[in-house]
C-alpha positions as CSV (number, residue, x, y, z in Angstrom):
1,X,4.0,-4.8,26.7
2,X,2.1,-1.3,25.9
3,X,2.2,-0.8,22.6
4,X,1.6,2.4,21.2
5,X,1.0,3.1,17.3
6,X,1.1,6.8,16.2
7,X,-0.8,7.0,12.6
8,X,-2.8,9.6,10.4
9,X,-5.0,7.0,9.4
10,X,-9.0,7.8,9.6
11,X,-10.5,5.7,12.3
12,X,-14.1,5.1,12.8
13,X,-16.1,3.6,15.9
14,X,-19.3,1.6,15.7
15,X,-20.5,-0.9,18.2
16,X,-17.8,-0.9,21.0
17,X,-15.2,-1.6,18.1
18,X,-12.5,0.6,16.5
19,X,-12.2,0.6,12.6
20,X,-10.0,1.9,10.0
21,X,-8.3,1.2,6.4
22,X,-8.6,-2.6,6.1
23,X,-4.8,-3.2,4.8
24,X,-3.4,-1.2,7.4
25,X,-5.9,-2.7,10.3
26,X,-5.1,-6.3,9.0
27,X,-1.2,-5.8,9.0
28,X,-1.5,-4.1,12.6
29,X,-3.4,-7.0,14.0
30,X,-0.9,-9.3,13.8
31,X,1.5,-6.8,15.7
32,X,-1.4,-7.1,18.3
33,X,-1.9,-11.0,18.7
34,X,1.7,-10.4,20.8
35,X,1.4,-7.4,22.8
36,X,-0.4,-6.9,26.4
37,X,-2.4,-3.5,26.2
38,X,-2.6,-1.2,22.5
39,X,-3.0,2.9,22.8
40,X,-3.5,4.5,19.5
41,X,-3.0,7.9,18.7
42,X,-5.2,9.0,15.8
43,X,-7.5,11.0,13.9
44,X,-11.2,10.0,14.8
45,X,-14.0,10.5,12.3
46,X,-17.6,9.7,11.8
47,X,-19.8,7.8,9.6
48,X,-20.9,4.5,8.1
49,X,-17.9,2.0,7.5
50,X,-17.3,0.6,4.4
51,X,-16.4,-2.0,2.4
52,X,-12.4,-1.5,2.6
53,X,-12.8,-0.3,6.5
54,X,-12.4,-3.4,9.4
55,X,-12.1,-4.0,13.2
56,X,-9.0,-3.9,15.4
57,X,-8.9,-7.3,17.1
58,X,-7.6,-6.6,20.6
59,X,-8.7,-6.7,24.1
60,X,-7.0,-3.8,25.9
61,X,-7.3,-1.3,23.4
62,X,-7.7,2.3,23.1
63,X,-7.9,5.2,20.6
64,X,-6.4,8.8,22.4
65,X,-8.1,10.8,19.4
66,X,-6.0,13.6,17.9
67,X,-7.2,15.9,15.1
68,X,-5.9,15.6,11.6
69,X,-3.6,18.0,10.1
70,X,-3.7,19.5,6.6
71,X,-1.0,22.2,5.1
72,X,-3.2,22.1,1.1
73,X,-4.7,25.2,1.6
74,X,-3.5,29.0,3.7
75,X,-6.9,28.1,5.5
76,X,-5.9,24.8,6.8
77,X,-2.4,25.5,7.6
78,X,-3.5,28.3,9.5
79,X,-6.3,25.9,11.6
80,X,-3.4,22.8,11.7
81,X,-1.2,25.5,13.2
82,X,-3.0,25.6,16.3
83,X,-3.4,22.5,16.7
84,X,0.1,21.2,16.8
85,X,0.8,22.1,20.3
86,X,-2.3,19.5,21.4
87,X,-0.9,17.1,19.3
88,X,2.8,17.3,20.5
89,X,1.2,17.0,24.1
90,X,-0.7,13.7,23.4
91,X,1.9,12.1,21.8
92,X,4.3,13.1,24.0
93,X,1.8,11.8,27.3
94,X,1.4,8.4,25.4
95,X,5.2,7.6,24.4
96,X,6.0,8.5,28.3
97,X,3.6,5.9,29.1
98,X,4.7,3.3,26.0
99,X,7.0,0.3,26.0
100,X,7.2,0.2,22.1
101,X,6.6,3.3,20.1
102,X,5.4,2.1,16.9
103,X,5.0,4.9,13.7
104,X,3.0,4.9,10.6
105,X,5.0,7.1,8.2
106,X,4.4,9.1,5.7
107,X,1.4,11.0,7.3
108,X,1.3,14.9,9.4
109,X,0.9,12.7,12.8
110,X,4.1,10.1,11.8
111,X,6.2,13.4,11.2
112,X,5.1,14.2,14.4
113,X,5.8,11.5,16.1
114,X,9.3,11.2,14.2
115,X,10.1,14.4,16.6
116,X,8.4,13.0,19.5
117,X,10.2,10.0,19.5
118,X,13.8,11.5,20.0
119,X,12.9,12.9,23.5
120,X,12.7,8.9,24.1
121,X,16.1,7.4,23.4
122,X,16.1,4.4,25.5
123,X,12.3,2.9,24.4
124,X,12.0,0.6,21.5
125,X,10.7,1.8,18.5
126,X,10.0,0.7,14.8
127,X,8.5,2.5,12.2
128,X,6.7,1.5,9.1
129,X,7.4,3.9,6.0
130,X,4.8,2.6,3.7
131,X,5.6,5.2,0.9
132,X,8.3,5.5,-1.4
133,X,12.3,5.2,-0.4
134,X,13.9,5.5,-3.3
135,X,16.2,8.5,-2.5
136,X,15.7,9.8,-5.7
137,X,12.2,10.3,-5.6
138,X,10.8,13.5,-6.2
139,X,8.8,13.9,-2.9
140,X,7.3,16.6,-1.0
141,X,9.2,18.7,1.9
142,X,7.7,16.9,4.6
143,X,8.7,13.0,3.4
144,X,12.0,14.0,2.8
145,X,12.1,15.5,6.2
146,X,10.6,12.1,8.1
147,X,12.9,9.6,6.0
148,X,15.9,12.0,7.2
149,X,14.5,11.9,10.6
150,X,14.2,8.0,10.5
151,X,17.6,7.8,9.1
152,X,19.4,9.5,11.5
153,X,20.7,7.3,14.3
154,X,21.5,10.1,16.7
155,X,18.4,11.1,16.5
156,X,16.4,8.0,16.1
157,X,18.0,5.7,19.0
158,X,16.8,2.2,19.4
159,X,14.9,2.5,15.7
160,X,14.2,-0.1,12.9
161,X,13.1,1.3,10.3
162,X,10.6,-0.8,8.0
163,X,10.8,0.0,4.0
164,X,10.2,-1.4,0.8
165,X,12.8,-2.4,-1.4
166,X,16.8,-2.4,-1.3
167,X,18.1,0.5,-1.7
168,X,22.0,1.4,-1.7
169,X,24.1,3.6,1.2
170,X,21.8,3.4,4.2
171,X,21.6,3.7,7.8
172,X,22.0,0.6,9.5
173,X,18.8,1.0,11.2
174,X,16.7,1.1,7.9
175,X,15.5,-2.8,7.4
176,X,14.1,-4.0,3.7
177,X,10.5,-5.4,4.1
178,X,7.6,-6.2,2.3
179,X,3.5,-7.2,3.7
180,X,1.3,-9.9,2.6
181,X,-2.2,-9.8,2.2
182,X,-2.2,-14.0,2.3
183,X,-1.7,-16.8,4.7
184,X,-0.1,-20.5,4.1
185,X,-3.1,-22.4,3.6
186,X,-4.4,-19.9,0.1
187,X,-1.4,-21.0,-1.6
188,X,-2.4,-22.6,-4.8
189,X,-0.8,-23.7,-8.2
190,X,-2.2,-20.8,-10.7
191,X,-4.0,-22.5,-13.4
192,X,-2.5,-22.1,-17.1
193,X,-3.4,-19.3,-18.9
194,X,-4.1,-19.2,-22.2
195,X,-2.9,-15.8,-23.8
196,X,-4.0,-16.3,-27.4
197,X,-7.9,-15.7,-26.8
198,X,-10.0,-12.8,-24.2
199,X,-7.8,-11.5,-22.0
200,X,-8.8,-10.0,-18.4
201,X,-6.8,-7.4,-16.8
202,X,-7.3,-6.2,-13.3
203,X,-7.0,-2.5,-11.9
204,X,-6.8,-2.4,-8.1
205,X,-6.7,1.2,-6.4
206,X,-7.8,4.3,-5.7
207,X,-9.2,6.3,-8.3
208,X,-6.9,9.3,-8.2
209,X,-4.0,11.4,-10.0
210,X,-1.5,9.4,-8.6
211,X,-2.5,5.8,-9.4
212,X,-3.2,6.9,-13.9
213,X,-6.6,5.0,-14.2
214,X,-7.4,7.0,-17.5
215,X,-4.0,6.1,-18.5
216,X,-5.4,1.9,-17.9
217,X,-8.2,2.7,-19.6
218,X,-6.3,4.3,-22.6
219,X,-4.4,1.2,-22.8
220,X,-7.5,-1.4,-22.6
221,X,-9.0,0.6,-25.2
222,X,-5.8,0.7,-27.7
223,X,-5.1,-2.6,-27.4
224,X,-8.7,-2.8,-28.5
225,X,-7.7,-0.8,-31.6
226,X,-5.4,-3.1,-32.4
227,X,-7.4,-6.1,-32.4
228,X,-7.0,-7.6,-29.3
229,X,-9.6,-9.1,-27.0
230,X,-8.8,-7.4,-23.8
231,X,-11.1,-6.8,-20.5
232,X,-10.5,-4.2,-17.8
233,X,-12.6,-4.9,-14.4
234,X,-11.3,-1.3,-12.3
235,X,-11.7,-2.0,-8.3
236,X,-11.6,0.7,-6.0
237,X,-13.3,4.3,-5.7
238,X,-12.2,7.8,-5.9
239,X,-12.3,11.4,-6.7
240,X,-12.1,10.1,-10.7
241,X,-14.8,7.9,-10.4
242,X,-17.6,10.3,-12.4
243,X,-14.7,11.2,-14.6
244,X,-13.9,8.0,-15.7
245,X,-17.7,6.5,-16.4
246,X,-18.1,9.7,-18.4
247,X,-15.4,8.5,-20.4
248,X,-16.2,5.1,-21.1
249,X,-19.3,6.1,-21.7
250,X,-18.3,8.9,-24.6
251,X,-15.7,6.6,-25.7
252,X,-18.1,3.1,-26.2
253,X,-16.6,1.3,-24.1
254,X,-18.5,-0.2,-21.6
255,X,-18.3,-3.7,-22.8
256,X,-14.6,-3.5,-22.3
257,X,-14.5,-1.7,-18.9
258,X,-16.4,-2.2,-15.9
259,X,-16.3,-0.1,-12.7
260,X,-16.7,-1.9,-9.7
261,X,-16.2,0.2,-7.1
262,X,-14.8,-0.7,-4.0
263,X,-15.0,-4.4,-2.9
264,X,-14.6,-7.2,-0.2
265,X,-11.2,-8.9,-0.2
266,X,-12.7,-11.8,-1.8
267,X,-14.3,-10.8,-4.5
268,X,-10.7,-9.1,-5.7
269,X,-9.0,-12.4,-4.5
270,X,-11.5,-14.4,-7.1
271,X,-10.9,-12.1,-9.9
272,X,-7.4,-12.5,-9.6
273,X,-7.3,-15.6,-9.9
274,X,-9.1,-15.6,-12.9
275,X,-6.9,-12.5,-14.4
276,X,-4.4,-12.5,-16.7
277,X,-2.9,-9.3,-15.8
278,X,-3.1,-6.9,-13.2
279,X,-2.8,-3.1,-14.5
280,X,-1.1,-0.5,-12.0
281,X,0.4,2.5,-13.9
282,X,0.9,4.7,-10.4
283,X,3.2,7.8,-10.6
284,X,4.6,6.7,-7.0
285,X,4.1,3.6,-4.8
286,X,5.6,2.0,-1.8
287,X,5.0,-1.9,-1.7
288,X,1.8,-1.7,-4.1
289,X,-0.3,-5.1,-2.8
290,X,-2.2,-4.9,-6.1
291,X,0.5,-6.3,-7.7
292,X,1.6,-8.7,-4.8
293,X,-1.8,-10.0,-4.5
294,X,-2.3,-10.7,-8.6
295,X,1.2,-12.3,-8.7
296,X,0.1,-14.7,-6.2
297,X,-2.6,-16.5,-7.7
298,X,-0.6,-16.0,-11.1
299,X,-1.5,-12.9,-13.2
300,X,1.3,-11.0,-14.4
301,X,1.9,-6.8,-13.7
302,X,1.6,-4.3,-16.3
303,X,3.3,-1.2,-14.2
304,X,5.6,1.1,-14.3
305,X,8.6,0.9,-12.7
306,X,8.3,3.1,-9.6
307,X,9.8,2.8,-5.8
308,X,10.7,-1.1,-5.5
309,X,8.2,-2.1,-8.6
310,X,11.6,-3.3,-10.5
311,X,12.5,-5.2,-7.8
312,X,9.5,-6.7,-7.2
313,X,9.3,-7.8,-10.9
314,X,12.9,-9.2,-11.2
315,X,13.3,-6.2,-13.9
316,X,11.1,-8.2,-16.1
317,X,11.3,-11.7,-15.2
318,X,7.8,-11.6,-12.5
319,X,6.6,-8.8,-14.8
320,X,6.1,-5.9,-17.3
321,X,7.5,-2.6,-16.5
322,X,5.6,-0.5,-18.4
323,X,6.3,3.4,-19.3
324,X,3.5,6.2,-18.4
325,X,3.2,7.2,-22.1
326,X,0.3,5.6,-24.2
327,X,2.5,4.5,-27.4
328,X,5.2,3.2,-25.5
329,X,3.3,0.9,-22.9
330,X,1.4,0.1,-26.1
331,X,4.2,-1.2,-28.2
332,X,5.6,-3.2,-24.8
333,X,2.6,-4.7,-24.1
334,X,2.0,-5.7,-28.0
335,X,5.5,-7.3,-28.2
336,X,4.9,-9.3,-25.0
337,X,1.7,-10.6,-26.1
338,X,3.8,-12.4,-29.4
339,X,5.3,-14.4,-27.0
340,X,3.1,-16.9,-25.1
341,X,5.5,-19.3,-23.6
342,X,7.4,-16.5,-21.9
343,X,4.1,-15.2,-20.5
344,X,3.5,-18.5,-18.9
345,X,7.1,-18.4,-17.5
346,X,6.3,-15.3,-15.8
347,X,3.3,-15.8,-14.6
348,X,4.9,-18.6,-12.9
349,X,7.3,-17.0,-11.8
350,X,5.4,-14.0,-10.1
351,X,3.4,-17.0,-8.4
352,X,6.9,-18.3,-6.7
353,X,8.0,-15.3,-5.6
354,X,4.9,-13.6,-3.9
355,X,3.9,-17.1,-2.1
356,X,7.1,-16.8,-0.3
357,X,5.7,-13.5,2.0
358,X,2.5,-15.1,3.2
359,X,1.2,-13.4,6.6
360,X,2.6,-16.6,8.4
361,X,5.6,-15.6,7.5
362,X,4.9,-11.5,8.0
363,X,3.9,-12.4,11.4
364,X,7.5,-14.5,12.6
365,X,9.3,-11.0,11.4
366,X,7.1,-9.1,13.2
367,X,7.7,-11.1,16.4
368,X,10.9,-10.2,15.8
369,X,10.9,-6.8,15.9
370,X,9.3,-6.8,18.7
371,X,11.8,-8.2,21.4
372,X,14.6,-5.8,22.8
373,X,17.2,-5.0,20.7
Protein backbone atom coordinates (compact mmCIF):
# COMPACT_ATOMS: atom_id res chain seq x y z
CA UNK A 1 0.00 0.00 0.00
CA UNK A 2 1.23 3.87 -0.66
CA UNK A 3 0.28 5.77 1.89
CA UNK A 4 0.13 9.27 1.59
CA UNK A 5 -0.30 11.78 4.67
CA UNK A 6 -1.17 15.48 3.78
CA UNK A 7 -0.23 17.66 7.09
CA UNK A 8 0.86 21.37 7.95
CA UNK A 9 3.03 20.02 10.47
CA UNK A 10 6.83 21.58 10.57
CA UNK A 11 9.12 18.86 9.58
CA UNK A 12 12.81 18.86 10.01
CA UNK A 13 15.75 16.60 8.44
CA UNK A 14 18.96 15.65 10.12
CA UNK A 15 20.99 12.66 9.38
CA UNK A 16 19.10 10.80 6.61
CA UNK A 17 16.00 10.93 8.96
CA UNK A 18 12.67 12.94 8.85
CA UNK A 19 11.44 14.66 12.15
CA UNK A 20 8.50 16.47 13.29
CA UNK A 21 6.07 17.16 16.50
CA UNK A 22 6.74 14.12 18.66
CA UNK A 23 2.78 13.29 19.43
CA UNK A 24 1.85 13.56 16.01
CA UNK A 25 5.15 11.47 14.69
CA UNK A 26 4.47 8.81 17.36
CA UNK A 27 0.72 8.38 16.51
CA UNK A 28 1.73 8.27 12.71
CA UNK A 29 4.18 5.54 13.20
CA UNK A 30 1.97 3.10 14.07
CA UNK A 31 -0.16 3.82 10.85
CA UNK A 32 3.37 3.06 9.25
CA UNK A 33 4.34 -0.37 10.92
CA UNK A 34 1.34 -1.55 8.24
CA UNK A 35 1.87 0.11 5.12
CA UNK A 36 4.44 -0.72 2.05
CA UNK A 37 5.86 2.81 0.87
CA UNK A 38 4.87 6.49 2.90
CA UNK A 39 4.95 10.02 0.69
CA UNK A 40 4.33 13.01 2.88
CA UNK A 41 3.33 16.13 1.79
CA UNK A 42 4.54 18.88 4.10
CA UNK A 43 6.11 22.03 5.05
CA UNK A 44 9.94 21.57 5.45
CA UNK A 45 11.99 23.75 7.81
CA UNK A 46 15.46 24.03 9.18
CA UNK A 47 17.19 23.89 12.41
CA UNK A 48 18.25 21.99 15.46
CA UNK A 49 15.48 19.48 16.68
CA UNK A 50 14.33 19.53 19.94
CA UNK A 51 13.20 17.99 22.80
CA UNK A 52 9.38 17.46 21.67
CA UNK A 53 10.63 16.77 17.86
CA UNK A 54 11.30 12.77 16.86
CA UNK A 55 12.02 10.35 13.83
CA UNK A 56 9.56 8.83 11.37
CA UNK A 57 10.30 5.09 11.62
CA UNK A 58 9.80 3.83 8.07
CA UNK A 59 11.82 2.34 5.27
CA UNK A 60 10.28 3.62 2.03
CA UNK A 61 9.70 7.03 3.04
CA UNK A 62 9.59 10.39 1.50
CA UNK A 63 8.85 14.02 2.32
CA UNK A 64 7.42 16.05 -1.24
CA UNK A 65 8.06 19.47 0.65
CA UNK A 66 5.38 22.18 0.16
CA UNK A 67 5.50 25.64 1.60
CA UNK A 68 3.47 26.65 4.55
CA UNK A 69 0.64 28.96 4.29
CA UNK A 70 -0.37 31.83 6.57
CA UNK A 71 -3.59 34.26 6.03
CA UNK A 72 -2.49 36.47 9.80
CA UNK A 73 -1.29 39.26 8.19
CA UNK A 74 -2.31 41.33 4.27
CA UNK A 75 1.47 40.49 3.72
CA UNK A 76 1.25 36.81 4.08
CA UNK A 77 -2.05 36.29 2.43
CA UNK A 78 -0.81 38.09 -0.32
CA UNK A 79 2.64 35.67 -0.47
CA UNK A 80 0.26 32.34 0.45
CA UNK A 81 -1.79 33.42 -2.48
CA UNK A 82 0.75 32.50 -4.88
CA UNK A 83 1.56 29.73 -3.64
CA UNK A 84 -1.62 27.85 -3.66
CA UNK A 85 -1.56 26.87 -7.24
CA UNK A 86 2.01 24.80 -6.39
CA UNK A 87 0.44 23.41 -3.58
CA UNK A 88 -2.89 22.13 -5.37
CA UNK A 89 -0.40 20.66 -8.07
CA UNK A 90 1.64 18.52 -5.51
CA UNK A 91 -1.08 17.29 -3.70
CA UNK A 92 -2.92 16.67 -6.52
CA UNK A 93 0.37 14.58 -8.27
CA UNK A 94 0.72 12.58 -4.91
CA UNK A 95 -3.05 11.53 -4.34
CA UNK A 96 -2.96 10.33 -8.19
CA UNK A 97 -0.18 8.24 -7.20
CA UNK A 98 -1.76 7.12 -3.48
CA UNK A 99 -3.56 4.11 -2.39
CA UNK A 100 -4.82 5.76 0.98
CA UNK A 101 -5.02 9.43 1.23
CA UNK A 102 -4.60 10.14 4.76
CA UNK A 103 -5.27 14.14 6.24
CA UNK A 104 -4.15 15.97 9.20
CA UNK A 105 -6.89 18.53 9.86
CA UNK A 106 -7.19 21.55 11.04
CA UNK A 107 -4.12 23.10 9.28
CA UNK A 108 -3.91 25.50 5.60
CA UNK A 109 -2.43 22.17 3.83
CA UNK A 110 -5.50 19.71 5.42
CA UNK A 111 -7.98 22.29 3.93
CA UNK A 112 -6.31 21.84 1.00
CA UNK A 113 -6.24 18.49 0.79
CA UNK A 114 -9.97 18.39 1.94
CA UNK A 115 -10.56 19.86 -1.77
CA UNK A 116 -7.99 17.73 -3.37
CA UNK A 117 -9.44 14.69 -2.13
CA UNK A 118 -12.94 15.00 -3.85
CA UNK A 119 -11.32 14.81 -7.37
CA UNK A 120 -10.52 11.11 -5.89
CA UNK A 121 -13.82 9.38 -5.14
CA UNK A 122 -12.92 5.86 -5.46
CA UNK A 123 -9.39 5.91 -3.19
CA UNK A 124 -9.56 5.26 0.51
CA UNK A 125 -9.19 7.98 2.67
CA UNK A 126 -9.40 8.89 6.49
CA UNK A 127 -8.73 12.01 8.09
CA UNK A 128 -7.73 12.91 11.50
CA UNK A 129 -9.47 16.25 12.88
CA UNK A 130 -7.34 16.69 15.92
CA UNK A 131 -9.13 20.03 16.84
CA UNK A 132 -12.28 20.77 18.25
CA UNK A 133 -15.87 19.18 16.87
CA UNK A 134 -18.15 20.39 18.97
CA UNK A 135 -20.54 22.14 16.45
CA UNK A 136 -21.00 24.82 18.64
CA UNK A 137 -17.69 25.94 18.84
CA UNK A 138 -16.82 29.28 17.96
CA UNK A 139 -14.16 28.63 15.32
CA UNK A 140 -12.50 30.33 12.59
CA UNK A 141 -13.85 30.46 8.72
CA UNK A 142 -11.48 27.98 7.62
CA UNK A 143 -12.32 25.00 10.39
CA UNK A 144 -15.76 25.36 9.83
CA UNK A 145 -15.15 25.10 6.21
CA UNK A 146 -12.92 21.59 6.47
CA UNK A 147 -15.38 19.93 9.09
CA UNK A 148 -18.20 20.80 6.41
CA UNK A 149 -16.04 19.48 3.86
CA UNK A 150 -15.30 16.17 5.88
CA UNK A 151 -18.93 15.94 6.59
CA UNK A 152 -20.21 15.96 3.42
CA UNK A 153 -20.53 12.40 1.90
CA UNK A 154 -20.96 13.62 -1.64
CA UNK A 155 -18.18 15.25 -1.46
CA UNK A 156 -15.97 13.20 0.75
CA UNK A 157 -16.51 9.52 -0.87
CA UNK A 158 -14.93 6.60 0.64
CA UNK A 159 -14.02 8.97 3.98
CA UNK A 160 -13.80 8.09 7.80
CA UNK A 161 -13.53 10.82 9.55
CA UNK A 162 -11.46 10.59 12.91
CA UNK A 163 -12.81 13.05 15.93
CA UNK A 164 -12.86 13.43 19.42
CA UNK A 165 -15.79 12.92 21.43
CA UNK A 166 -19.55 12.10 20.68
CA UNK A 167 -21.29 14.47 19.39
CA UNK A 168 -25.14 14.30 18.24
CA UNK A 169 -26.61 14.44 14.37
CA UNK A 170 -23.64 13.45 12.29
CA UNK A 171 -22.59 12.15 9.11
CA UNK A 172 -22.24 8.52 9.07
CA UNK A 173 -18.72 8.82 8.00
CA UNK A 174 -17.57 10.93 11.08
CA UNK A 175 -16.15 8.03 13.61
CA UNK A 176 -15.56 8.97 17.66
CA UNK A 177 -11.83 8.36 18.52
CA UNK A 178 -9.37 9.16 20.98
CA UNK A 179 -5.01 8.57 20.91
CA UNK A 180 -2.87 7.22 23.62
CA UNK A 181 0.41 8.24 24.48
CA UNK A 182 0.92 4.58 26.44
CA UNK A 183 1.36 0.95 25.71
CA UNK A 184 0.07 -2.30 27.80
CA UNK A 185 3.00 -3.07 29.58
CA UNK A 186 3.10 0.96 31.61
CA UNK A 187 -0.04 0.11 33.08
CA UNK A 188 0.25 0.42 36.78
CA UNK A 189 -2.01 0.66 39.99
CA UNK A 190 -1.61 4.64 40.87
CA UNK A 191 -0.33 4.78 44.37
CA UNK A 192 -2.81 6.45 47.02
CA UNK A 193 -2.68 9.91 47.38
CA UNK A 194 -2.86 11.61 50.25
CA UNK A 195 -4.85 15.08 49.73
CA UNK A 196 -4.53 16.47 53.27
CA UNK A 197 -0.77 17.60 53.12
CA UNK A 198 1.57 19.44 49.78
CA UNK A 199 -0.06 19.05 46.84
CA UNK A 200 1.58 18.91 43.27
CA UNK A 201 -0.26 19.92 40.26
CA UNK A 202 1.01 19.53 36.77
CA UNK A 203 0.66 21.97 33.72
CA UNK A 204 1.39 20.36 30.38
CA UNK A 205 1.30 22.66 27.09
CA UNK A 206 2.20 25.25 25.21
CA UNK A 207 2.72 28.50 26.65
CA UNK A 208 0.20 30.52 24.72
CA UNK A 209 -3.29 32.49 24.78
CA UNK A 210 -5.10 29.55 24.11
CA UNK A 211 -3.99 27.03 26.71
CA UNK A 212 -4.59 30.14 30.13
CA UNK A 213 -1.16 29.48 31.91
CA UNK A 214 -1.41 32.83 33.83
CA UNK A 215 -4.89 31.80 34.58
CA UNK A 216 -2.87 28.19 36.40
CA UNK A 217 -0.67 30.27 37.92
CA UNK A 218 -3.45 32.57 39.36
CA UNK A 219 -5.06 29.64 40.74
CA UNK A 220 -1.73 27.96 42.42
CA UNK A 221 -1.10 31.22 43.83
CA UNK A 222 -4.88 31.72 45.44
CA UNK A 223 -5.09 28.56 46.69
CA UNK A 224 -1.88 29.66 48.35
CA UNK A 225 -3.78 32.56 49.79
CA UNK A 226 -5.93 30.46 51.25
CA UNK A 227 -3.71 28.38 53.05
CA UNK A 228 -3.19 25.50 51.06
CA UNK A 229 0.15 23.74 50.29
CA UNK A 230 -0.05 23.63 46.61
CA UNK A 231 2.89 23.08 43.84
CA UNK A 232 2.70 24.02 40.13
CA UNK A 233 5.61 22.33 37.97
CA UNK A 234 4.54 24.15 34.12
CA UNK A 235 5.99 21.80 31.17
CA UNK A 236 6.21 23.10 27.89
CA UNK A 237 7.48 26.41 26.08
CA UNK A 238 5.96 29.34 24.36
CA UNK A 239 5.50 32.84 23.27
CA UNK A 240 4.39 33.49 27.29
CA UNK A 241 7.34 32.04 28.56
CA UNK A 242 9.24 35.67 29.58
CA UNK A 243 5.83 36.81 30.54
CA UNK A 244 5.18 34.35 32.96
CA UNK A 245 8.77 34.17 34.88
CA UNK A 246 8.32 37.94 35.06
CA UNK A 247 5.36 37.20 36.91
CA UNK A 248 6.38 34.78 39.33
CA UNK A 249 9.03 36.55 39.88
CA UNK A 250 7.03 40.08 40.82
CA UNK A 251 4.56 38.05 42.51
CA UNK A 252 7.13 35.78 45.00
CA UNK A 253 6.34 32.96 43.83
CA UNK A 254 9.06 30.95 42.74
CA UNK A 255 8.91 28.42 45.49
CA UNK A 256 5.45 27.53 44.39
CA UNK A 257 6.04 27.55 40.52
CA UNK A 258 8.69 26.18 38.51
CA UNK A 259 9.09 26.46 34.71
CA UNK A 260 10.42 23.66 33.12
CA UNK A 261 10.35 24.16 29.82
CA UNK A 262 9.91 21.71 27.31
CA UNK A 263 10.79 17.98 28.24
CA UNK A 264 11.42 14.28 27.30
CA UNK A 265 8.32 12.03 27.54
CA UNK A 266 9.67 10.65 30.58
CA UNK A 267 10.39 13.13 32.69
CA UNK A 268 6.47 14.31 32.30
CA UNK A 269 5.54 10.55 32.53
CA UNK A 270 7.46 10.52 36.25
CA UNK A 271 5.96 13.72 37.38
CA UNK A 272 2.72 12.40 36.69
CA UNK A 273 2.92 9.85 38.52
CA UNK A 274 3.85 11.56 41.35
CA UNK A 275 1.03 14.49 40.69
CA UNK A 276 -1.95 15.02 42.31
CA UNK A 277 -3.52 16.99 39.71
CA UNK A 278 -2.94 17.97 36.38
CA UNK A 279 -3.99 21.76 35.55
CA UNK A 280 -5.27 22.48 31.79
CA UNK A 281 -7.50 25.58 31.73
CA UNK A 282 -7.39 25.79 27.59
CA UNK A 283 -9.95 28.08 25.82
CA UNK A 284 -10.30 25.19 23.05
CA UNK A 285 -8.92 21.58 22.81
CA UNK A 286 -9.44 18.50 20.73
CA UNK A 287 -8.37 15.21 22.71
CA UNK A 288 -5.98 17.23 25.22
CA UNK A 289 -3.25 14.14 26.15
CA UNK A 290 -2.27 16.22 29.18
CA UNK A 291 -5.09 15.20 30.70
CA UNK A 292 -5.18 11.52 29.27
CA UNK A 293 -1.66 11.03 30.26
CA UNK A 294 -2.12 12.43 34.12
CA UNK A 295 -5.33 10.33 34.48
CA UNK A 296 -3.41 7.28 33.65
CA UNK A 297 -0.93 7.12 36.30
CA UNK A 298 -3.82 8.62 38.60
CA UNK A 299 -3.78 12.43 39.05
CA UNK A 300 -7.03 14.03 38.68
CA UNK A 301 -7.84 17.16 35.94
CA UNK A 302 -8.48 20.60 36.90
CA UNK A 303 -9.99 21.92 33.36
CA UNK A 304 -12.48 23.50 31.89
CA UNK A 305 -14.96 21.92 30.09
CA UNK A 306 -14.13 22.46 26.46
CA UNK A 307 -14.55 20.11 23.14
CA UNK A 308 -14.95 16.39 24.64
CA UNK A 309 -13.16 17.55 28.16
CA UNK A 310 -16.85 16.60 29.86
CA UNK A 311 -16.74 13.55 28.27
CA UNK A 312 -13.58 12.68 29.04
CA UNK A 313 -14.16 13.36 32.74
CA UNK A 314 -17.55 11.56 33.13
CA UNK A 315 -18.96 15.32 33.84
CA UNK A 316 -17.21 15.05 37.12
CA UNK A 317 -16.71 11.61 38.02
CA UNK A 318 -12.67 11.17 36.28
CA UNK A 319 -12.48 14.95 37.06
CA UNK A 320 -12.87 18.66 37.78
CA UNK A 321 -14.43 20.90 35.30
CA UNK A 322 -13.38 23.95 36.19
CA UNK A 323 -14.68 27.52 34.88
CA UNK A 324 -12.11 30.16 33.27
CA UNK A 325 -12.85 32.79 35.91
CA UNK A 326 -10.33 32.99 38.99
CA UNK A 327 -13.12 33.00 41.94
CA UNK A 328 -15.09 30.47 40.46
CA UNK A 329 -12.40 27.70 39.73
CA UNK A 330 -11.27 28.92 43.14
CA UNK A 331 -14.39 28.07 45.08
CA UNK A 332 -14.61 24.51 43.02
CA UNK A 333 -11.42 23.58 43.62
CA UNK A 334 -11.65 24.62 47.54
CA UNK A 335 -14.95 22.58 47.88
CA UNK A 336 -13.28 19.51 46.22
CA UNK A 337 -10.38 19.60 48.37
CA UNK A 338 -13.02 19.13 51.76
CA UNK A 339 -13.65 15.93 50.40
CA UNK A 340 -10.78 13.43 50.42
CA UNK A 341 -12.46 10.10 49.86
CA UNK A 342 -14.15 11.29 46.75
CA UNK A 343 -10.80 12.55 45.49
CA UNK A 344 -9.41 9.05 45.84
CA UNK A 345 -12.55 7.72 43.96
CA UNK A 346 -11.67 9.83 41.13
CA UNK A 347 -8.42 9.53 40.89
CA UNK A 348 -9.20 5.96 40.50
CA UNK A 349 -11.48 6.30 38.37
CA UNK A 350 -9.51 8.55 35.80
CA UNK A 351 -6.88 5.65 36.12
CA UNK A 352 -9.63 2.99 34.79
CA UNK A 353 -10.80 4.81 32.15
CA UNK A 354 -7.56 6.18 30.37
CA UNK A 355 -5.71 2.53 30.70
CA UNK A 356 -8.39 1.28 28.48
CA UNK A 357 -6.85 3.42 25.15
CA UNK A 358 -3.23 2.17 25.41
CA UNK A 359 -1.42 2.35 21.96
CA UNK A 360 -1.92 -1.47 21.74
CA UNK A 361 -5.14 -0.87 21.44
CA UNK A 362 -4.76 2.54 19.20
CA UNK A 363 -2.84 0.43 16.85
CA UNK A 364 -5.79 -2.66 16.23
CA UNK A 365 -8.18 0.46 15.29
CA UNK A 366 -5.89 1.85 13.19
CA UNK A 367 -5.45 -1.52 11.33
CA UNK A 368 -8.77 -1.20 10.88
CA UNK A 369 -9.05 1.71 9.14
CA UNK A 370 -6.84 0.78 6.94
CA UNK A 371 -8.42 -2.20 4.98
CA UNK A 372 -11.00 -1.37 2.11
CA UNK A 373 -14.17 -0.28 3.10
Amino acid sequence: MRFLIISHALHKTKDQQLFSYAPYVREMNLWLNHVDTVEIVAPLVYGAISNIETAYHHENLVLTEVPSLAFTSFTKTFRSLFKLPIIFFKLYKASKKADHIHLRCPGNIGLMGCFVQIFFPKKIKTAKYAGNWDPRAKQPLSYKLQKWLLSNTLLSKNMTVLVYGEWKNQSKNIKPFFTATYSNTERETPHTRNYAGNLNVVFAGTLTEGKRPLLAIQIIEALHQQGKPVFLDMYGDGVLKETLQRYITQQGLEKMVTLHGNQSKNVIKEALKSAHFSLLPSKSEGWPKALAESMFFGAIPLATPVSCVPYMLDFGNRGILIEADLQKALATILDALKDAETLKSMSKNASNWSQTYTLDVFETEISKLLKPL
